[in-house]
N, C-alpha and C positions, 0 to 999 in steps of 0.2 A: 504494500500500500504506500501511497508515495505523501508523503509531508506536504506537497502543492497543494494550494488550496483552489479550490476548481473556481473559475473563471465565470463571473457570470455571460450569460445571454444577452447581448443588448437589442433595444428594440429600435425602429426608425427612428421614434421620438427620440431616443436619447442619442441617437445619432445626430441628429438636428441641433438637438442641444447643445453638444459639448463641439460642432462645429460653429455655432453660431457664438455661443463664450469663447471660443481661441483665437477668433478672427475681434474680439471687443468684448471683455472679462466687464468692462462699466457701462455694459447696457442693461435698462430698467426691464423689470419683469414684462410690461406692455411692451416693448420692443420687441424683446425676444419673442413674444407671444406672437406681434405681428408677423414678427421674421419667418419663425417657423412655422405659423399655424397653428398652433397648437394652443389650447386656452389656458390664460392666463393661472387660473386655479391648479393645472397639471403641470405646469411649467414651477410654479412655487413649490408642490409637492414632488416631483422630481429633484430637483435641486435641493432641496429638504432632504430629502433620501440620500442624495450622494455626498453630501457635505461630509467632509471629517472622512470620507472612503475615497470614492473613486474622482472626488474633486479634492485636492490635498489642500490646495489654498487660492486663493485668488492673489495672483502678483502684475507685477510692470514688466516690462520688454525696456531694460536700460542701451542705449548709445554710449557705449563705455567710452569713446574717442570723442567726445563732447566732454565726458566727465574728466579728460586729461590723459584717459589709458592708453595710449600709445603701441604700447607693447603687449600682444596675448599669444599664447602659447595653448599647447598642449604638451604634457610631459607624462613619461612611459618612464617609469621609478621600479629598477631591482633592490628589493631589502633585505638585507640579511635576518631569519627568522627573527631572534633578540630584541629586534630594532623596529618591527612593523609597528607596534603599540605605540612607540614615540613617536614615529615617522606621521602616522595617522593623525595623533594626537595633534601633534604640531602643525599639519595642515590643515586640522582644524578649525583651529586656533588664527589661523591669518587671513587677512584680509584680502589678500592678493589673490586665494583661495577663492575662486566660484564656483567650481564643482572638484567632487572627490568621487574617485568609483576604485574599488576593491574589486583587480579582473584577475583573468588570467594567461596562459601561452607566453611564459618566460620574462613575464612581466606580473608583479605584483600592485601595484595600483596606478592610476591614471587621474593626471587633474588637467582643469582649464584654469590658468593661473595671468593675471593683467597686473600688468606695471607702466607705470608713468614713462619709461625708459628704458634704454638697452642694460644704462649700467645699472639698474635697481633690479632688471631680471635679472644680467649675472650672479649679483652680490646673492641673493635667492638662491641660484643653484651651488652655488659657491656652500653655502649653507652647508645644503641637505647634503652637502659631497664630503665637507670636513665634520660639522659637528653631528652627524646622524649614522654618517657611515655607510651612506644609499651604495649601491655599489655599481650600478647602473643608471645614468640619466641620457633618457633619448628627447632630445626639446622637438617638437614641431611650431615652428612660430605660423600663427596664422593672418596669412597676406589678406585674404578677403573673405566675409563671411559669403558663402552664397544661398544656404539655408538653413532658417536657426525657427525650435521650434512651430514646427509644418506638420506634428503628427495631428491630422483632424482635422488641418485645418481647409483643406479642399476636398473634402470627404464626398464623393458622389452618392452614397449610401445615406448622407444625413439631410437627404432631401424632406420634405415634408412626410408626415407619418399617411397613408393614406388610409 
């Protein structure tokens, strides 16, 4: 028997749904209602339902390069057993940190890490090289986004429920 916990069924409606919130997370219940079709009253009790589950939270889409970030990456980090807890711990903990993933195939975790600058990412990997002990760091700097959060968001299935 397997630990997975089985996946729900989704229906049209909540396919509508959750494409019409990724394309505009701050539209009003009548909106959404118009958008989809769907009435306002099912649209509240839906969202109702997936709150705290299959909706984790409502956030912003940031332009990091407005906010000063210049520099973003992605980095592919080997750890020595010993050192994962810190390693993790530590990423964290920073700010420069916006995502963290625990993968696998010769690599033990993956982050997407922005810096104001070339020298403030080195000093960064400089870091995790001297005081953590990483024993591998593969940087990917990323030149241009060309798609960021898209799962949903053109979904042909979240046409109106009919």
């Amino acid at each position: 028997m397997t630990k997975r916990k089985a996946t729900r069924e989704l229906k049209n409606t909540d396919l509508a749904l959750f494409h019409t919130l990724r394309n505009d997370g701050r539209m009003s219940l009548s909106d959404i209602s118009r958008a989809t079709r769907i009435p306002v009253s099912t649209v509240y009790e839906r969202l109702r339902q997936f709150s705290g589950g299959i909706i984790q939270k409502y956030t912003v889409l940031l332009d990091f390069r407005k906010l000063g970030y210049m520099t973003r990456m992605h980095l592919l980090l080997r750890v020595k057993g010993e050192n994962k807890a810190d390693v993790m711990n530590f990423l964290l903990n920073q700010l420069q940190v916006n995502n963290a993933y625990h993968i696998n195939n010769g690599f033990d975790i993956s982050c997407d890490v922005l810096f104001h600058d070339m020298y403030e990412a080195d000093a960064f990997l400089k870091r995790l090289e001297d005081e953590f002990h990483v024993s591998k760091v593969q940087p990917f700097y990323i030149l241009e986004e060309i798609k960021r959060e898209g799962f949903f968001m053109n979904t042909v299935a979240a046409a109106t429920a009919g």
